[in-house]
Each structure stands twice: as structure tokens, then as C-alpha cells.
SEVEXTOR-743981 format. One line per 2 residues: number of its first residue (from 1); for each residue x negated, y, z of N, C-alpha, C. Coordinates in Angstrom, 1 decimal, padded with zeros to 4 digits, always signed. Layout:
N
NUM = X:Y:Z:X:Y:Z:X:Y:Z; ...
This chain:
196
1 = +001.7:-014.4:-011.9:+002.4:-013.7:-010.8:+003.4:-014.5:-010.2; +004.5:-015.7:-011.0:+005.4:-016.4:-010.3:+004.6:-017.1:-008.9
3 = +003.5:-017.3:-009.1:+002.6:-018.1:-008.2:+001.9:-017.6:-007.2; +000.9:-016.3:-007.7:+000.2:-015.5:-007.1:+001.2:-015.0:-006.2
5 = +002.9:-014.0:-006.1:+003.2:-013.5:-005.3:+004.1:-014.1:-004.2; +004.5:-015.1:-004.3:+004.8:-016.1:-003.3:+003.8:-016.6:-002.5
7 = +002.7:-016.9:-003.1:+001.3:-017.6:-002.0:+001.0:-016.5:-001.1; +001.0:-015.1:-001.6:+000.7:-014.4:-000.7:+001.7:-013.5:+000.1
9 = +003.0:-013.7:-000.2:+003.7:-013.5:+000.8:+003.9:-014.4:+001.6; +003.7:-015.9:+001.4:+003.7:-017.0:+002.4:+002.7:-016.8:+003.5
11 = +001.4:-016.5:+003.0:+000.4:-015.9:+003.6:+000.5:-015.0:+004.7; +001.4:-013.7:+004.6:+002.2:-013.0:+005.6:+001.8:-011.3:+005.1
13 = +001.4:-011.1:+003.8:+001.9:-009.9:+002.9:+003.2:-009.2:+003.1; +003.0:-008.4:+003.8:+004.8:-007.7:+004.4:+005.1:-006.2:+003.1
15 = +004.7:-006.1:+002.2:+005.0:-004.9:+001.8:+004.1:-005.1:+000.3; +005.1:-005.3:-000.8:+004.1:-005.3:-002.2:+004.4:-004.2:-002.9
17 = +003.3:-003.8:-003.8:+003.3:-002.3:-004.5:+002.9:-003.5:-005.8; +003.4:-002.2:-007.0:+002.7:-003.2:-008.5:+002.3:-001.7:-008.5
19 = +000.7:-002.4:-008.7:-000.4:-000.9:-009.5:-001.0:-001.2:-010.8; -000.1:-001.2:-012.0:-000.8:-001.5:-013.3:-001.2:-000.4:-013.8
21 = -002.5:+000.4:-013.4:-002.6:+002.0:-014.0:-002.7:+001.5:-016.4; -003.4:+000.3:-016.6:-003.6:+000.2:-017.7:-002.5:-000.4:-018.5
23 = -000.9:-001.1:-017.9:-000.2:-001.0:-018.8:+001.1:-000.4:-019.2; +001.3:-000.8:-020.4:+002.4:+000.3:-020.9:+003.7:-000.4:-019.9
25 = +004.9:+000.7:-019.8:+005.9:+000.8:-019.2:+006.6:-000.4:-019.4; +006.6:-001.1:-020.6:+007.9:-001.9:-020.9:+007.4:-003.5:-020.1
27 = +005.6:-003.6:-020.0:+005.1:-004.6:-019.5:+005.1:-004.4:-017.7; +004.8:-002.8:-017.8:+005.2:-003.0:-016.5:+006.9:-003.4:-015.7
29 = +007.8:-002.8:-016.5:+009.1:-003.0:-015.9:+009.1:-004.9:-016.3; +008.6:-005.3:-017.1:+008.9:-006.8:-017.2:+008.6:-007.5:-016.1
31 = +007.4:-007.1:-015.6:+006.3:-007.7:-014.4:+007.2:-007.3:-012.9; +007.7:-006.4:-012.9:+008.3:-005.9:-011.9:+010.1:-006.9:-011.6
33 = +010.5:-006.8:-012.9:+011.6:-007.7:-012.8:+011.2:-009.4:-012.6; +010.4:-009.6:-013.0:+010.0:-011.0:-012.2:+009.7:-010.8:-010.7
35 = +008.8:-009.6:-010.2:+008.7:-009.3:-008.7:+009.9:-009.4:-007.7; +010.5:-008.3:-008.0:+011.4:-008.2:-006.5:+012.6:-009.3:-006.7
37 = +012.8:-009.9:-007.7:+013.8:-011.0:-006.6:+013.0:-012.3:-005.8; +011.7:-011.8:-005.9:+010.5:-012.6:-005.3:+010.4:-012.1:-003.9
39 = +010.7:-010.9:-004.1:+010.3:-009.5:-002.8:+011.6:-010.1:-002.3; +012.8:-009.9:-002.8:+013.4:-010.1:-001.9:+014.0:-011.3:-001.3
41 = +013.1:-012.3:-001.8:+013.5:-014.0:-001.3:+012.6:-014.3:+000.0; +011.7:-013.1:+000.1:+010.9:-013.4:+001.5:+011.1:-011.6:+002.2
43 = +012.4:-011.1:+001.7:+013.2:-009.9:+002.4:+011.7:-008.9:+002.9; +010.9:-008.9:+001.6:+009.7:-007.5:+001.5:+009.5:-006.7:+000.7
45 = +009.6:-005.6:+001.3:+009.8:-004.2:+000.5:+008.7:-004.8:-001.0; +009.0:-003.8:-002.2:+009.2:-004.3:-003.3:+008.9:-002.0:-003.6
47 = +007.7:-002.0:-004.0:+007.4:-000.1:-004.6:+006.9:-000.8:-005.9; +007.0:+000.3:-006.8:+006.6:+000.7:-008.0:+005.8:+001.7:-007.7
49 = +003.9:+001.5:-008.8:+003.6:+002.6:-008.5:+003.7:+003.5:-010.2; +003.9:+004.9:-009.5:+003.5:+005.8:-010.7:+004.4:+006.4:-010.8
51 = +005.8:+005.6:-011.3:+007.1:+006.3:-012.0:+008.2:+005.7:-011.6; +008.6:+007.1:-010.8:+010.2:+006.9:-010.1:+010.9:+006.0:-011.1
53 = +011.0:+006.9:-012.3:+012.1:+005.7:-013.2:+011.9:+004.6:-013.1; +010.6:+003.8:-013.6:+010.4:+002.5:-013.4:+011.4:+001.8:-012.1
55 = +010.7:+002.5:-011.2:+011.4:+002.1:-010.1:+013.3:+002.0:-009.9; +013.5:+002.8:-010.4:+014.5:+002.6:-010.6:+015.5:+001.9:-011.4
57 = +015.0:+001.9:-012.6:+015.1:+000.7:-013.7:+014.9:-000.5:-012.9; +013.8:-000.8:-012.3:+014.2:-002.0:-012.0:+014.4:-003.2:-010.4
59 = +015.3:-001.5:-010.0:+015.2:-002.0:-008.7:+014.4:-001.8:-007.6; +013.5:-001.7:-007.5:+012.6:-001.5:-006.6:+013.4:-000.9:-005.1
61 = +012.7:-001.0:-004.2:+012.5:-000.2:-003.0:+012.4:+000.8:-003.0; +011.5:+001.1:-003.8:+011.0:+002.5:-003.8:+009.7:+003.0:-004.9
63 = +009.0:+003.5:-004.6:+007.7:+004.3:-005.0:+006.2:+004.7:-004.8; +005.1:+004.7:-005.1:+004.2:+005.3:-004.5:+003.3:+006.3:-005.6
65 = +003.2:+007.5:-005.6:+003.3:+008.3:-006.1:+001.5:+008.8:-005.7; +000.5:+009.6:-006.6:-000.7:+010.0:-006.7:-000.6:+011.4:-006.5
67 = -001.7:+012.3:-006.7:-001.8:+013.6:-006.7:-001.5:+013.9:-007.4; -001.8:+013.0:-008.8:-001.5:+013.5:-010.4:-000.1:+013.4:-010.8
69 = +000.6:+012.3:-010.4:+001.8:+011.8:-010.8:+002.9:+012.8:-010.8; +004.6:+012.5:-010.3:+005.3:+013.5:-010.3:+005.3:+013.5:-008.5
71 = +006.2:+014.8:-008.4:+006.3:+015.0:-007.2:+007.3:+014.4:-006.1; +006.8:+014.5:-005.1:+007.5:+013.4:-004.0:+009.1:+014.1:-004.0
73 = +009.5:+015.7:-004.2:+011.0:+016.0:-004.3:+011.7:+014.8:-005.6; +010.7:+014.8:-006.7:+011.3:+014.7:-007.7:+011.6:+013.0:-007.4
75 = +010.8:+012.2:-006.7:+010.9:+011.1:-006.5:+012.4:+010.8:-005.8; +012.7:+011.8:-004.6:+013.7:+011.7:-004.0:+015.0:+012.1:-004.9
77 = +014.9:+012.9:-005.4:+016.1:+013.4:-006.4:+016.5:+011.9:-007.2; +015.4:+011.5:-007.9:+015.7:+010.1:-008.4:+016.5:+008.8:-007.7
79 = +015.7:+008.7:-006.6:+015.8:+007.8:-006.4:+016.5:+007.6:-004.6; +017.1:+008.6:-003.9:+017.7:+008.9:-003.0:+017.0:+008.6:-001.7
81 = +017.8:+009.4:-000.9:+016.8:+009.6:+000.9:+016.8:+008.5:+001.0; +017.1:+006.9:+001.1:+016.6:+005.8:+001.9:+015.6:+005.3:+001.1
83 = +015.3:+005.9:-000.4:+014.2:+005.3:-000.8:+012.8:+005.5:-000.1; +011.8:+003.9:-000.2:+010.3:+004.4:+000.3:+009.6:+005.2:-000.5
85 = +008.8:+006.3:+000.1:+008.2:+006.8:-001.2:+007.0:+007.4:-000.6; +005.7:+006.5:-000.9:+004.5:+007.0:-000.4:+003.6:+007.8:-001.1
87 = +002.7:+008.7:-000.8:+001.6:+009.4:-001.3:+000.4:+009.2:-001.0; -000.6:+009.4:-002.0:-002.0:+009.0:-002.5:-002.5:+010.5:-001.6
89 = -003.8:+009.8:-001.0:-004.5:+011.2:-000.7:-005.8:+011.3:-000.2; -006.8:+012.2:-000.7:-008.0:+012.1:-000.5:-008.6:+013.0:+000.0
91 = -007.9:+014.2:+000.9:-009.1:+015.1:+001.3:-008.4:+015.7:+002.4; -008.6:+016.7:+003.6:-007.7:+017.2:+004.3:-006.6:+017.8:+003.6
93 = -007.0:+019.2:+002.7:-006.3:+019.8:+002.0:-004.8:+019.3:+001.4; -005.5:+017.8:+000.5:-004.1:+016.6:+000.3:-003.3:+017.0:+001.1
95 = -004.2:+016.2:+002.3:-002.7:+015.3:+003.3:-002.4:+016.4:+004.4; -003.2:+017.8:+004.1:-002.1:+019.1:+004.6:-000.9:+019.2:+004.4
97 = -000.9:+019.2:+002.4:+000.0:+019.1:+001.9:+001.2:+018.3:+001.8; +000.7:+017.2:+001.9:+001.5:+016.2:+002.2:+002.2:+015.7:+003.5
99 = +002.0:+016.4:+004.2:+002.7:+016.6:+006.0:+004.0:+017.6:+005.2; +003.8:+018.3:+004.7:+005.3:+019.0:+004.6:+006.2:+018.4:+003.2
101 = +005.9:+017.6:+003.0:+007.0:+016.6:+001.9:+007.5:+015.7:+002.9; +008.3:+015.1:+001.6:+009.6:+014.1:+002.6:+009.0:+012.7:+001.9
103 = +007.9:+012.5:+002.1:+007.3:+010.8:+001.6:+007.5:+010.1:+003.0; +007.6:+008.2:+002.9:+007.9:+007.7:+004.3:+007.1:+007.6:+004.7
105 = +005.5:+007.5:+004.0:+004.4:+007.0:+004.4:+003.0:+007.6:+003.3; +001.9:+007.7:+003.9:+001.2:+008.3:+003.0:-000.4:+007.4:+002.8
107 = -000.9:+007.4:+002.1:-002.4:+006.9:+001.9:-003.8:+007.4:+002.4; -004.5:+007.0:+003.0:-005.8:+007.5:+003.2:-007.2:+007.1:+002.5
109 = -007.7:+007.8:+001.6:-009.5:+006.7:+001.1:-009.1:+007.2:-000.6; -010.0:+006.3:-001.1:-010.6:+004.8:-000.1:-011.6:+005.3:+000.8
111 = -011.7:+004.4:+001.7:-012.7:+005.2:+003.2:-014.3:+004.0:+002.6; -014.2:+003.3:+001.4:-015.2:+002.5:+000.9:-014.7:+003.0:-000.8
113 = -016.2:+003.5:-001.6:-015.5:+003.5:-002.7:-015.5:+001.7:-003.6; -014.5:+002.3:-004.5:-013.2:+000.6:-004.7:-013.4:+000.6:-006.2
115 = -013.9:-000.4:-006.5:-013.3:-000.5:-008.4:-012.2:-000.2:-008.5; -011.0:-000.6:-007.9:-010.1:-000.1:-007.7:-009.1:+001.4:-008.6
117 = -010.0:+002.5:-007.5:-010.3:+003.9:-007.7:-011.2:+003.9:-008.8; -011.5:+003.5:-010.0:-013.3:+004.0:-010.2:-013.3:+005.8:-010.2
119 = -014.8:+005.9:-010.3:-015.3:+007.3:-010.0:-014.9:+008.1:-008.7; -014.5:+007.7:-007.9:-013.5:+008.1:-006.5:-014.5:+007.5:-005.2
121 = -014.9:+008.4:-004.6:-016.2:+008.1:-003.8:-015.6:+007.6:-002.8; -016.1:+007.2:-001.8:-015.1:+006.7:-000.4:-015.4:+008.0:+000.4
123 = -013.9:+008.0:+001.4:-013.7:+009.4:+002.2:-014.7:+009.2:+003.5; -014.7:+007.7:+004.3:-015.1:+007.1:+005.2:-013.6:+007.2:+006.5
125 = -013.9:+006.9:+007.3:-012.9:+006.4:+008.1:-012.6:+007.5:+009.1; -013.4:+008.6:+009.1:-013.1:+009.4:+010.1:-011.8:+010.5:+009.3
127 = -011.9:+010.4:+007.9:-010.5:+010.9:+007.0:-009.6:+010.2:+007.8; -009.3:+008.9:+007.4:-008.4:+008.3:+007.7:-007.9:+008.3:+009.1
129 = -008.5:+008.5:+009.8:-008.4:+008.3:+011.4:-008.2:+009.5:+011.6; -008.2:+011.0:+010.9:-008.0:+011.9:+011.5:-006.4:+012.5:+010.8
131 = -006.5:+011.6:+010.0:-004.9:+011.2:+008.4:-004.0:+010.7:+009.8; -004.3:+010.1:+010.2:-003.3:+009.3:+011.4:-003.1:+009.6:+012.2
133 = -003.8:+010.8:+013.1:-003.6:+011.2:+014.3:-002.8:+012.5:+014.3; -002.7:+012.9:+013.1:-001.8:+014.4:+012.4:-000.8:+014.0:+011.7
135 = -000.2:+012.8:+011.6:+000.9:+012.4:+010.9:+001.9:+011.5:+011.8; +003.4:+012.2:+011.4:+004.6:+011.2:+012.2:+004.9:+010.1:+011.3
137 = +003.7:+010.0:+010.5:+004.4:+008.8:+009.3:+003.2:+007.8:+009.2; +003.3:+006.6:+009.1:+002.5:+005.4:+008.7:+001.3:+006.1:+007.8
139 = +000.0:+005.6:+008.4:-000.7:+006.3:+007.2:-001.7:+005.1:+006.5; -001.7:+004.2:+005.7:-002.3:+003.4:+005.1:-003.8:+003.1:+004.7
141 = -004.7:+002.8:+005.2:-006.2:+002.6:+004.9:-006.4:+001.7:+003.3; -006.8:+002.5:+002.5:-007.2:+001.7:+001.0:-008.8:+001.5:+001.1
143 = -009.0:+000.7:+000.5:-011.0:+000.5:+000.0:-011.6:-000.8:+000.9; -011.3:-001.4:+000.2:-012.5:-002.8:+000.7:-011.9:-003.2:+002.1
145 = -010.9:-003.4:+002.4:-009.9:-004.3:+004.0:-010.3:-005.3:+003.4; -011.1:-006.1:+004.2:-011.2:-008.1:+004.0:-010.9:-008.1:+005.8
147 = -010.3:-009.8:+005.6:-010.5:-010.5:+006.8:-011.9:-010.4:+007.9; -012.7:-010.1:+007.6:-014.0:-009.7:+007.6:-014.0:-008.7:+008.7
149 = -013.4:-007.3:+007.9:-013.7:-006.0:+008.7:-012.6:-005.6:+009.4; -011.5:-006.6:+009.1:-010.0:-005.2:+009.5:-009.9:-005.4:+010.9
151 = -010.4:-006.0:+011.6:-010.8:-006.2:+013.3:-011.6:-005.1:+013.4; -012.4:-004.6:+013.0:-013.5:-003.2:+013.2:-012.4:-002.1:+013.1
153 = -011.7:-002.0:+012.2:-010.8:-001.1:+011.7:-009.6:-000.8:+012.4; -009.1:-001.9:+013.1:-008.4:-001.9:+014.2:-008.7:-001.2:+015.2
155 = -009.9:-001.7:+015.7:-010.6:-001.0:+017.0:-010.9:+000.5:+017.0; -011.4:+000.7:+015.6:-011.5:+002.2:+015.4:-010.3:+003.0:+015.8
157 = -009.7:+002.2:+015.5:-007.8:+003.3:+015.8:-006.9:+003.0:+014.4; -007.2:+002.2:+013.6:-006.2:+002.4:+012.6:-005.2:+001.1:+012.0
159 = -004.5:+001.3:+011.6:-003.1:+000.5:+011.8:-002.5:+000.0:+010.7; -002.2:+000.6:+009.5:-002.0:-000.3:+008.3:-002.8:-000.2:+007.2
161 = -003.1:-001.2:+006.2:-004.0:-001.5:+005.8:-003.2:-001.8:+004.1; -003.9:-001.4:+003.1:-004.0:-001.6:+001.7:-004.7:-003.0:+001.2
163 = -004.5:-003.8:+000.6:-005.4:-004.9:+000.7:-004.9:-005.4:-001.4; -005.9:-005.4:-001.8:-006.1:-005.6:-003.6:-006.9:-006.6:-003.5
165 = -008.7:-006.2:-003.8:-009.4:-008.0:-004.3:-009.5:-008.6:-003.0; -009.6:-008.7:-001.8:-009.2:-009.9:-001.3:-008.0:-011.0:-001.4
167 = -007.2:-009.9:-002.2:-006.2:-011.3:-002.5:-006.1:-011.4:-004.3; -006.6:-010.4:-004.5:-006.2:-011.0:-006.4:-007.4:-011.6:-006.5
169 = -008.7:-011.3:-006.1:-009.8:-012.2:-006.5:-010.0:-013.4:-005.7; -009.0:-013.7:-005.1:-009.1:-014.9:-004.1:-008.6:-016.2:-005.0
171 = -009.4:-017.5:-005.2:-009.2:-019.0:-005.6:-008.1:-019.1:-004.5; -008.0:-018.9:-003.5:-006.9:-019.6:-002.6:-006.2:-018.0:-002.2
173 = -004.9:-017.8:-003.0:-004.8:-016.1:-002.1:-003.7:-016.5:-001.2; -003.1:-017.5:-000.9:-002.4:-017.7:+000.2:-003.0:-018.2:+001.6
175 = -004.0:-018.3:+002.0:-005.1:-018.8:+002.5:-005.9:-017.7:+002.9; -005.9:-016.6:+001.9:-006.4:-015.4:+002.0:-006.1:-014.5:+003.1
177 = -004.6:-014.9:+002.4:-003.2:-013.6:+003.0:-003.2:-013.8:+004.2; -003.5:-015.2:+005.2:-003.4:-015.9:+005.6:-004.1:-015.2:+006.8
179 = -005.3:-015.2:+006.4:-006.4:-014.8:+007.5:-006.4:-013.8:+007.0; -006.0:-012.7:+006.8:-005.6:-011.7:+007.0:-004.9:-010.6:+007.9
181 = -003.8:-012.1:+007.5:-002.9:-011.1:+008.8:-003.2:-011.9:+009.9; -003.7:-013.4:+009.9:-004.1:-013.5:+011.1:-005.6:-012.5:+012.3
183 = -006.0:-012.0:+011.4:-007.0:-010.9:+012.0:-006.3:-010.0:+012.5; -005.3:-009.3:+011.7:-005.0:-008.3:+012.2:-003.9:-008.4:+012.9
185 = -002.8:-009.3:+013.1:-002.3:-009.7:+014.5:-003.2:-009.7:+015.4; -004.4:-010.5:+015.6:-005.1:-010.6:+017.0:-005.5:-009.2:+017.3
187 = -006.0:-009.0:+016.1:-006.8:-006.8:+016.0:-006.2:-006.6:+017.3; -004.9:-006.4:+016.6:-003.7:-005.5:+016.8:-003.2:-005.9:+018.4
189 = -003.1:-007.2:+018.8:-002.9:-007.7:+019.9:-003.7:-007.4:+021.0; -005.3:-007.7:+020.7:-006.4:-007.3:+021.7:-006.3:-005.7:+021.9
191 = -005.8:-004.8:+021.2:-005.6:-003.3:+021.8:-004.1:-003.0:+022.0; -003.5:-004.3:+022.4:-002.5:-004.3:+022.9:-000.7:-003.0:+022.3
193 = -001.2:-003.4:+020.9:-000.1:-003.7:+019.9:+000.7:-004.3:+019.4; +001.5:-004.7:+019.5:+002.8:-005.8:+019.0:+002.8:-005.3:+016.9
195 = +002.3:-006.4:+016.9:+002.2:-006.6:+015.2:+003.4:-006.6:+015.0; +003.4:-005.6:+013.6:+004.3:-005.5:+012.2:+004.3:-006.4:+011.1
């Protein structure tokens, strides 16, 4: 991680989440406290996923919270109104629900299903795209973003992007990160967007 999360914020990674659904708390808060004085030497938001406390314990930015987890009130009670705190979501019904909470930003997908998710089918993109056009809040595309496709995904209409094994299973993930965001600056530019 000392390695992995610098190459890819050098890369131009604007926003890191830690998703360790398989370890215990005390490895995750370890892993986390190596993170954000990393996060914040290239001044990028820095979530915890799962548990507000974590996040809190060690700092964080903020949060990103599932269907199952605790609740987005409960996140804020913890962890106060300027904290980030995003939501997981996979069906209309979800992210009905999730329009009347106070999350900063919410999730759509995966619109491809993801090892990631296992057993969790993909929504396809017209979720996502219709997640976006009914929300005053950032809505995030999860499931298979490579350098590859996020120019199609752009064009479609959609705007921020989740991005996992293109950069953990990358030999070069700074390189990765790299052409990444360089896709999606141009995306973003040719439909005459000023990149984030």
C-alpha cells in the first residue's frame, strides 16, 4: 500500500475509499492509518468503507455505507454534516430511498457484474444513467471502468466513475491511473465538460 497508493494518486486518482469487506477491524484501521496521511499529502479525500467508527478512529474524510451496513442518519450523528458519506445502490426502489437521506454522493451497479460484488448481477447503464438524471448529488458508476470503456461511458451521459482491478491488478498502477484519467479528461472535454 506505501507504494501502490502514491503511484496511483500520482496517476491522477482524486478520491480513495478502503474496501476490505474480508478483514477484521483492527487490520483495517492499521491500513487506513498508513492511508490518509498519504490522502492527505496529495490533499484527496480519504472514506472508510462500512463503519462510521472506523472512520472516525482514524480520521478519515468520511464514509461509504451499503444497504446492509448502518444508516446514512447514523453516519452523520457520528461523524458530522461536513463529513462525506456515500451510498451503495442497486435498484430504483434503493436510490428512491436514497434521494431522501443526507448522503453527499451515492453509487450506481455494478452496471457489469464485478468479482468485486460476487453474486450481484450487473444493473446495466440505463440504472445508472437514470441514478443521475434524478439526483442533485454525484452519482458514481461501479463494475468494470477500464481506460478502455470510460470514453463510451462518458458519451452515454455519465460522470464519475469507481475504478478497483484496473488499478489493483495493474503491474504498472501509476501508468494505469494515468490513462485513466487521461480518457476521461478528453471523455469529458469532447462533450464539453471541464474535468474534476
Amino acid at each position: 500500500m506505501a507504494a501502490f497508493l502514491p503511484a496511483v494518486l500520482r496517476g491522477g486518482v482524486d478520491v480513495v475509499q478502503l474496501r476490505e469487506k474480508n478483514l477484521d477491524d483492527e487490520v483495517r484501521a492499521d491500513t487506513a492509518r498508513l492511508m490518509v496521511p498519504i490522502c492527505r499529502d496529495f490533499d484527496v479525500p480519504f472514506i472508510m468503507n462500512d463503519s462510521p467508527e472506523l472512520a472516525l478512529a482514524v480520521g478519515a474524510d468520511g464514509v461509504h455505507v451499503g444497504q446492509e451496513d448502518v444508516t446514512v442518519a447514523r453516519c452523520r450523528e457520528l461523524l458530522g454534516p461536513e463529513a462525506i458519506v456515500g451510498l451503495s445502490t442497486h435498484s430504483r426502489q434503493e436510490f428512491d430511498n436514497a434521494l431522501d437521506q443526507s448522503a453527499t454522493y451515492f453509487s450506481a451497479g455494478p452496471i457489469v457484474a464485478t468479482p468485486t460484488k460476487p453474486g450481484r448481477s450487473g444493473t446495466g447503464t440505463a440504472y445508472a444513467l437514470e441514478s443521475q438524471a434524478r439526483s442533485d448529488r454525484p452519482v458514481f458508476v461501479t463494475g468494470g471502468v477500464t481506460a478502455d470503456n470510460i470514453a463510451t461511458l462518458v458519451e452515454l451521459g455519465l460522470r464519475h466513475f469507481v475504478v478497483v482491478r484496473a488499478l489493483t491488478q495493474s503491474a504498472t498502477p501509476e501508468q494505469s491511473a494515468r490513462a485513466l484519467r487521461r480518457a476521461l479528461d478528453d471523455a469529458l472535454s469532447a462533450v464539453a465538460i471541464e474535468p474534476t
